[in-house]
C-alpha angles and dihedrals in degrees: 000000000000086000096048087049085050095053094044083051098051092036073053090049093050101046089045086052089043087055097052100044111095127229097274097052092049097049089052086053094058084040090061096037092052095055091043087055088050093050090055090039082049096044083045088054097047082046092058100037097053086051089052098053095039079054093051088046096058093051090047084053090056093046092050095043083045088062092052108039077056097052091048095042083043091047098042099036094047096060086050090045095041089048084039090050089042095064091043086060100042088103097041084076085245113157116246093247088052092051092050095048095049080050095058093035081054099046097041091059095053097060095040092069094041092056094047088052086056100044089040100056091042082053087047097045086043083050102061085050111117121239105181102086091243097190094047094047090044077054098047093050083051100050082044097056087040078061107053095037087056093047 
C-alpha cells in the first residue's frame, strides 16, 4: 500500500514537473530520449549482426572442412579403388596403365559428387539464413510507432 501511495506520488511529481518545464526544455528531453533510443537500436543491430555473420562463418567452416575431407577421401580412395579396378581388369587383356586410369576415372567421379552433395547442402542450409536483422528491425516498426503516437 505505502509503495503504491509512493509511485502515485512520484508519477504526481513528474506530471507536475511536466507541467512546469517550458517548450524548450521538453523538446531537449525527447531529443535526448530519442538518441538514447538510437544508441540501444544501434547496439541491437551490432548484436544481430555479429550473430548473423558468426553464423555465416560457421557454415563457411563446414563447407570448407567438407572440401577437404572430399579431396583426401578422392586422393586416397582413388589409389585403393584404381589398384581394386586393375585387378578386376587383369583377364579383359587391358594394359596395367589403362586399369589404373579407369580406377582413378571411376573413383574421381565418385567423390566429386560426394563432395557437391556436401557443398551443396551447406550452400542450401546458408541459404534459408535470414539476412534481414529481424529483431532490430521489429525494434525499429515499434519505436516508430512510440514515436508517432508522442508527436
Amino acid at each position: 500500500m505505502a509503495a503504491t501511495r509512493m509511485s502515485l506520488t512520484t508519477a504526481d511529481d513528474a506530471l507536475a514537473r511536466t507541467d512546469n518545464e517550458s517548450l524548450p526544455s521538453l523538446l531537449s528531453r525527447l531529443g535526448d530520449d530519442v538518441m538514447q533510443l538510437i544508441n540501444s537500436q544501434l547496439a541491437l543491430l551490432k548484436v544481430e549482426m555479429k550473430e548473423e555473420a558468426n553464423t555465416y562463418a560457421r557454415g563457411a567452416m563446414m563447407i570448407g572442412i567438407g572440401g577437404v575431407v572430399a579431396v583426401i577421401g578422392f586422393a586416397l580412395l582413388n589409389v585403393a579403388i584404381a589398384f581394386g579396378v586393375s585387378t578386376l581388369f587383369a583377364q579383359a587383356n587391358i594394359s596395367q596403365p589403362t586399369a589404373y586410369a579407369l580406377g582413378f576415372v571411376i573413383t574421381g567421379v565418385f567423390y566429386l559428387i560426394v563432395g557437391a552433395i556436401l557443398i551443396m547442402a551447406m550452400k542450401s542450409r546458408l541459404a534459408k539464413q535470414p539476412i534481414v536483422p529481424n529483431r532490430t528491425v521489429e525494434e525499429l516498426r515499434k519505436d516508430k510507432q512510440w514515436l508517432k503516437n508522442e508527436l
